[in-house]
C-alpha positions in Angstrom: 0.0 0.0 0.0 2.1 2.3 -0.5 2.3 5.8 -1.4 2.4 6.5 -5.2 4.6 9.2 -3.9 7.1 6.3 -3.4 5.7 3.5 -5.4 5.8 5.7 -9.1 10.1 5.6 -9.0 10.0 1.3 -8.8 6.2 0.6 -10.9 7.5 -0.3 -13.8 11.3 -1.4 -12.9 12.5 -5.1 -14.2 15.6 -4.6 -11.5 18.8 -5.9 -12.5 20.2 -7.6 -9.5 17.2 -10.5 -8.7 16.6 -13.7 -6.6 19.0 -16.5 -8.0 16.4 -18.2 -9.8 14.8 -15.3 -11.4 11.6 -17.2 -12.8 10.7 -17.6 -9.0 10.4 -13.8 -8.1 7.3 -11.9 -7.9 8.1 -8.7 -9.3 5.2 -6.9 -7.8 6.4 -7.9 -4.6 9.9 -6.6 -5.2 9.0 -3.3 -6.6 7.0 -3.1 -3.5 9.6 -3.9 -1.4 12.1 -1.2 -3.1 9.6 1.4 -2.5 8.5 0.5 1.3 13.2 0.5 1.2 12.2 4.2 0.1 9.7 5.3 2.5 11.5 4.1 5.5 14.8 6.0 4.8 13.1 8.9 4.2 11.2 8.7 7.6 14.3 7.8 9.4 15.9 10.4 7.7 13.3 12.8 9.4 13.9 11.0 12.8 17.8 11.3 12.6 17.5 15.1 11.2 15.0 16.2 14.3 17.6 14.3 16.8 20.2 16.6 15.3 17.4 19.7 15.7 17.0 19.1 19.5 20.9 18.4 20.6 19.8 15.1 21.2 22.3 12.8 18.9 24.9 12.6 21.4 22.5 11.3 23.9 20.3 8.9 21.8 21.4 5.5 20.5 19.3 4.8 17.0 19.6 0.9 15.7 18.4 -0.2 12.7 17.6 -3.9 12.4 15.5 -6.4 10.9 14.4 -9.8 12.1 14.7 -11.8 8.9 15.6 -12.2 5.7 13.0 -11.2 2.7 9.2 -12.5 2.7 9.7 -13.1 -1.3 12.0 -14.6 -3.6 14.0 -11.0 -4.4 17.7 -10.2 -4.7 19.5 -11.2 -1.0 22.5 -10.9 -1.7 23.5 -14.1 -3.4 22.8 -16.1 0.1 20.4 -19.0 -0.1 17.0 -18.8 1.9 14.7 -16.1 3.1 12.2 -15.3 5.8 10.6 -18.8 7.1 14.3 -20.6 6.2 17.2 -21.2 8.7 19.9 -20.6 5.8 22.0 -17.1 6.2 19.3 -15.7 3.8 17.0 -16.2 6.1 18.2 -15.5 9.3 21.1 -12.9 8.4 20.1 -9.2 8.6 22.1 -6.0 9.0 22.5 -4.0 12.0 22.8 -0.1 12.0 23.7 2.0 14.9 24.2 5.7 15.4 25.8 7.3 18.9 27.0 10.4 17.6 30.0 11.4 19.3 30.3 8.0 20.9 30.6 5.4 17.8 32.8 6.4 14.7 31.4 6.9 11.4 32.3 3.5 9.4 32.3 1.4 12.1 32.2 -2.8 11.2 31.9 -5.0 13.5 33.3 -8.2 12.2 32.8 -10.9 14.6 29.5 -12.6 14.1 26.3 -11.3 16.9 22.6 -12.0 17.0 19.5 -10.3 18.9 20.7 -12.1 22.1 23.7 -9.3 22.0 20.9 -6.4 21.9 20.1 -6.0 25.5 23.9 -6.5 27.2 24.9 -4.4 24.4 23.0 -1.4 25.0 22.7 -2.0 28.8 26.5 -1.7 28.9 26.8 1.6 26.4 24.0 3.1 28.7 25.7 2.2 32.1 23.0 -0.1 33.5 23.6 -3.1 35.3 22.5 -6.3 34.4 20.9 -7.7 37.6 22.7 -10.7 39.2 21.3 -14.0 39.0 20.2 -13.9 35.5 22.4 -15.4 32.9 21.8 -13.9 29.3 22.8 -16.1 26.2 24.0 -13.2 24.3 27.2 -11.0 25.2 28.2 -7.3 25.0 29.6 -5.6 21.9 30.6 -2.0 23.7 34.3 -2.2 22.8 34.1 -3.4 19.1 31.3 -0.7 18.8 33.6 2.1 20.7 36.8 0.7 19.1 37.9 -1.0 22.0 38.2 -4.5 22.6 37.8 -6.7 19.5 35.0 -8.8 20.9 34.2 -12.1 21.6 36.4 -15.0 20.5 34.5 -18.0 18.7 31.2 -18.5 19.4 28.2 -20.3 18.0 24.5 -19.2 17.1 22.1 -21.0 16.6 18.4 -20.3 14.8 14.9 -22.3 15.1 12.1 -22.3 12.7 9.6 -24.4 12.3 11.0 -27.5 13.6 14.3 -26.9 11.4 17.7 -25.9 12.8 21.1 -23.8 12.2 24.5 -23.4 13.6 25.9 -20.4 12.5 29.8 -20.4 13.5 32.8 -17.4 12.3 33.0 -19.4 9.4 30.8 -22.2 9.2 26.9 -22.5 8.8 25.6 -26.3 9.6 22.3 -26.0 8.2 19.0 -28.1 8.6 19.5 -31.2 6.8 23.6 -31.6 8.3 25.4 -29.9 5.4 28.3 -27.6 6.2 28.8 -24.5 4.2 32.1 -22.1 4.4 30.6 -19.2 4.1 33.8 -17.1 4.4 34.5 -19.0 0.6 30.7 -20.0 -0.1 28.6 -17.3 1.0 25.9 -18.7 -1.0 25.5 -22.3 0.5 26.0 -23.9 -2.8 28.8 -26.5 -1.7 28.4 -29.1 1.2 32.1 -29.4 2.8 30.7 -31.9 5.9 32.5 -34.5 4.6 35.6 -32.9 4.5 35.4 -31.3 8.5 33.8 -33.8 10.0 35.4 -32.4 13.6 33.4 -29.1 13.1 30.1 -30.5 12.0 30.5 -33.1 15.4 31.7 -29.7 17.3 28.4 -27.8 15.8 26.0 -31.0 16.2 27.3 -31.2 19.7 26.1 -27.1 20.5 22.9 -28.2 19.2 21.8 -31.1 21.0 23.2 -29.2 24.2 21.1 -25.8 23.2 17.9 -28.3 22.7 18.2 -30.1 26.0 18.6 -26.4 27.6 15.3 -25.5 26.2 12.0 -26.8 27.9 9.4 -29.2 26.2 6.5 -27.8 24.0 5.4 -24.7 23.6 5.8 -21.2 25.5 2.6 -21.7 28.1 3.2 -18.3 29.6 0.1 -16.2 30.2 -0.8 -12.2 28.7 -0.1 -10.3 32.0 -2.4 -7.8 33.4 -0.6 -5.3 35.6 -0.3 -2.0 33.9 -2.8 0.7 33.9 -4.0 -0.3 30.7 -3.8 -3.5 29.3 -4.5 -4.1 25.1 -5.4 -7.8 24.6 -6.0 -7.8 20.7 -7.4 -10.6 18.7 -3.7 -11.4 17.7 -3.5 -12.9 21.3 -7.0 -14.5 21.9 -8.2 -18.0 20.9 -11.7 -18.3 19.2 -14.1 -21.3 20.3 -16.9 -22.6 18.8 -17.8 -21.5 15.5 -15.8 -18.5 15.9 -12.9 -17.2 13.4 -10.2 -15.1 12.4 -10.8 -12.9 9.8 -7.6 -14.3 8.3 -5.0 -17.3 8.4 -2.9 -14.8 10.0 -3.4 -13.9 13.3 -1.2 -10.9 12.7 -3.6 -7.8 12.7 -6.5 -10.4 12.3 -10.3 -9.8 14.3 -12.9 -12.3 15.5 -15.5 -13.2 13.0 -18.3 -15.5 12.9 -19.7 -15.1 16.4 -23.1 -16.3 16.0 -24.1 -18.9 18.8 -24.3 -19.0 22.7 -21.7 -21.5 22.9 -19.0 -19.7 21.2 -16.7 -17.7 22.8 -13.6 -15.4 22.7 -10.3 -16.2 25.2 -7.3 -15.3 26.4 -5.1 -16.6 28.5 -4.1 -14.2 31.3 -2.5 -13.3 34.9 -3.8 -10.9 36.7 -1.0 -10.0 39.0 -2.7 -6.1 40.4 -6.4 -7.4 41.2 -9.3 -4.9 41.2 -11.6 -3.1 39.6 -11.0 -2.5 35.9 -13.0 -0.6 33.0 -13.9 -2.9 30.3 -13.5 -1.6 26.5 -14.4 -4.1 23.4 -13.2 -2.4 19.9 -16.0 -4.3 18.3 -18.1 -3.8 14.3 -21.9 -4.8 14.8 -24.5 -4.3 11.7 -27.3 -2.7 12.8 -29.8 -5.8 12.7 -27.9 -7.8 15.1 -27.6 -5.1 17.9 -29.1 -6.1 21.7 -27.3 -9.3 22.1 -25.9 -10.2 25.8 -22.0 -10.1 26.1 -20.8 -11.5 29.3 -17.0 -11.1 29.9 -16.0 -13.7 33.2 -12.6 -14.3 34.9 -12.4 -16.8 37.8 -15.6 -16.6 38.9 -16.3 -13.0 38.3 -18.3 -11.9 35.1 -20.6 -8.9 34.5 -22.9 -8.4 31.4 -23.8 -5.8 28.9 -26.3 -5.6 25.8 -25.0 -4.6 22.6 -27.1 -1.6 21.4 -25.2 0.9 19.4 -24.9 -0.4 15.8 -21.2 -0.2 14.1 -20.9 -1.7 10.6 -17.8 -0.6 9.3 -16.6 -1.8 5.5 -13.8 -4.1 5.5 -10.9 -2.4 3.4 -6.9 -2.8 2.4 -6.7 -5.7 -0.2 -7.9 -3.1 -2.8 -5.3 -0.7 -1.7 -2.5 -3.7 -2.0 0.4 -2.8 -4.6 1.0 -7.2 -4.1 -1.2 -10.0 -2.6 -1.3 -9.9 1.1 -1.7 -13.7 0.8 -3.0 -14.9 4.7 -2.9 -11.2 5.8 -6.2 -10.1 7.3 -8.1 -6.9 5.7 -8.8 -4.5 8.2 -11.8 -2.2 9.7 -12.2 0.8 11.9 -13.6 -0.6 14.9 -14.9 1.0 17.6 -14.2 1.3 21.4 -17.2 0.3 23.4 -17.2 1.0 27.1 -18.5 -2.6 28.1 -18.6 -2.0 31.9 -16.6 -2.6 35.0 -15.5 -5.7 36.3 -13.4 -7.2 39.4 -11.1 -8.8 38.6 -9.0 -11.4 41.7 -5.2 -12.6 41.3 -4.0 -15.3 39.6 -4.5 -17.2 36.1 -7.1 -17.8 34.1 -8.9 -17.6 31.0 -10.5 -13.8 30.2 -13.9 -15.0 28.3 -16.4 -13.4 26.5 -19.5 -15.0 25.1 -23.0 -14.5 24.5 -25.5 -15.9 26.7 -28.1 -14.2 24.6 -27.8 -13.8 20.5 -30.4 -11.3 19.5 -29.4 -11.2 15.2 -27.1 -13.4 13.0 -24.2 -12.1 14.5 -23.4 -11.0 18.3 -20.1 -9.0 16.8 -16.6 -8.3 15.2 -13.8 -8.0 18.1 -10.6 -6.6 17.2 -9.2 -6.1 20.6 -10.2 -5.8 24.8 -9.1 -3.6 26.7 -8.4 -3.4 30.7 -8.2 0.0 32.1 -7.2 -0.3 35.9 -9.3 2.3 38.1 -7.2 3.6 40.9 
């Protein structure tokens, strides 16, 4: 969707440098892409020029990152993969940081870091201590950054994906399926070397299996707390029941459709660590012949009611807009907040439910998000 302002430069561009099996790229996607490139530097551009305005450069770190490689086939630098993949194209991304004053213009770091090196990074460049106690995974980078120290000695990272796994050493990448790559000499993954270092790919294998055992069984159970003043739980989070749907295969900016029976229901899995009283706010779409349906919203034994009676039938919108298929990506609407009530809400965890003990149309409504607003 974007701008024509930035789209017009790259709409009818058949770029020169493409993925490495051409026939594969969606060039809609790419010239999308190449504009979206566009409109981001110029916003940062306005970010890093205001810094400068206020004398705030020398005080503010700025990084740039990514967290993956390309969602199409498009140019990526001759390395093999992209986002979904555990190859270096999929998993490699660059890492910009500005400190004026602090870090020199032209700056490479060389030995190899991942987002685990974000947060003892900055921590140390801002002088905060890392509590005791805590172990982190990833290490600092302040004296490569300040042209100090020359960083960590050999290390390994490792990436996860959909059941497939990576060792990424200095050198070496051990990919999914056990072939080694020497990416200092093959930066495209094109030659399997495992035969010939068999002591590295033991040596990578053996950081695997070790990382594996370190992390627990199944998936992440941990609940959405609710502690802070206001707490957003969107769709994104929530889990439909009964008949109820996402508006898309991705939950990713998705909202609850189909909400048409008693026994369906909305939930999310939450903690309430601050009990009390919170105001209840549903940012909700309900045509105007299904209005006066009973929404009940319960948590551990607590629950309070309200009817539905202001109608909000919003078009859905965005495909249209698309320069490129959104594939599973939800459209979108402009919902609107409705003050639902008050609830109590005790300690401890639980699911957050809402359902409708009474369907007055086809439809009870659209949900895009609740929202808890602590009362003091």
């Amino acid at each position: 969707q974007i701008p024509d302002r930035w789209y017009s430069k790259f709409a009818s561009l058949d770029p020169k440098m493409k993925d490495r099996d051409p026939k594969r790229e969606d060039l809609a996607m790419t010239r999308s892409a190449l504009a979206m490139v566009e409109n981001i530097d110029w916003n940062i551009g306005r970010l890093l020029r205001r810094l400068d305005e206020l004398d705030l450069a020398k005080d503010t770190m700025v990084l740039y990152f990514h967290d993956n490689g390309p969602n199409s086939w498009r140019w990526n630098g001759g390395m093999k993969g992209r986002k979904g993949s555990t190859d270096e194209g999929g998993v490699r991304s660059p890492l910009l940081i500005r400190w004026s004053g602090k870090i020199a213009p032209g700056t490479t770091v060389r030995p190899i870091a991942g987002a685990i090196d974000l947060l003892p990074t900055i921590a140390e460049l801002a002088g905060v201590p890392i509590p005791a106690g805590r172990p982190l995974d990833g290490v600092s980078f302040k004296g490569p950054l300040l042209g100090g120290a020359e960083g960590p000695g050999e290390r390994m990272l490792l990436s996860h994906w959909a059941g497939k796994f990576s060792v990424r050493s200095q050198r070496f990448r051990l990919d999914a399926a056990g072939k080694l790559y020497d990416l200092a000499a093959d930066p495209g993954q094109d030659r399997d070397i495992a035969k010939d270092h068999p002591e590295d790919v033991a040596r990578m294998t053996k950081a695997l299996e070790r990382w594996k055992a370190e992390m627990p069984s199944g998936k992440d159970d941990r609940p959405f707390p609710v502690a802070s003043t206001i707490t957003p739980l969107p769709a994104r989070d929530g889990e439909p029941g009964g008949g109820v749907k996402r508006s898309a295969r991705a939950p990713n900016c998705s909202y609850f459709t189909n909400w048409t029976r008693p026994e369906d229901r909305i939930t999310w899995d939450v903690e309430v660590s601050t009990a009390g009283r919170y105001d209840v706010v549903v940012y909700y779409a309900c045509a105007k012949g299904d209005v006066g349906s009973t929404v009940e919203l319960s948590f551990k034994g607590s629950r309070m009611e309200a009817v539905v009676s202001d109608p909000h039938d919003p078009p859905a919108y965005g495909p249209e807009k698309d320069r490129a298929d959104r594939g599973p990506e939800s459209p979108v609407k402009d919902f609107k907040p409705w003050k639902m009530g008050t609830i109590d809400l005790p300690s401890g965890r639980g699911p957050l439910t809402l359902r409708a003990p009474k369907v007055a149309g086809a439809r009870v409504m659209e949900v895009r998000q609740l929202e808890l607003r602590r009362l003091e």
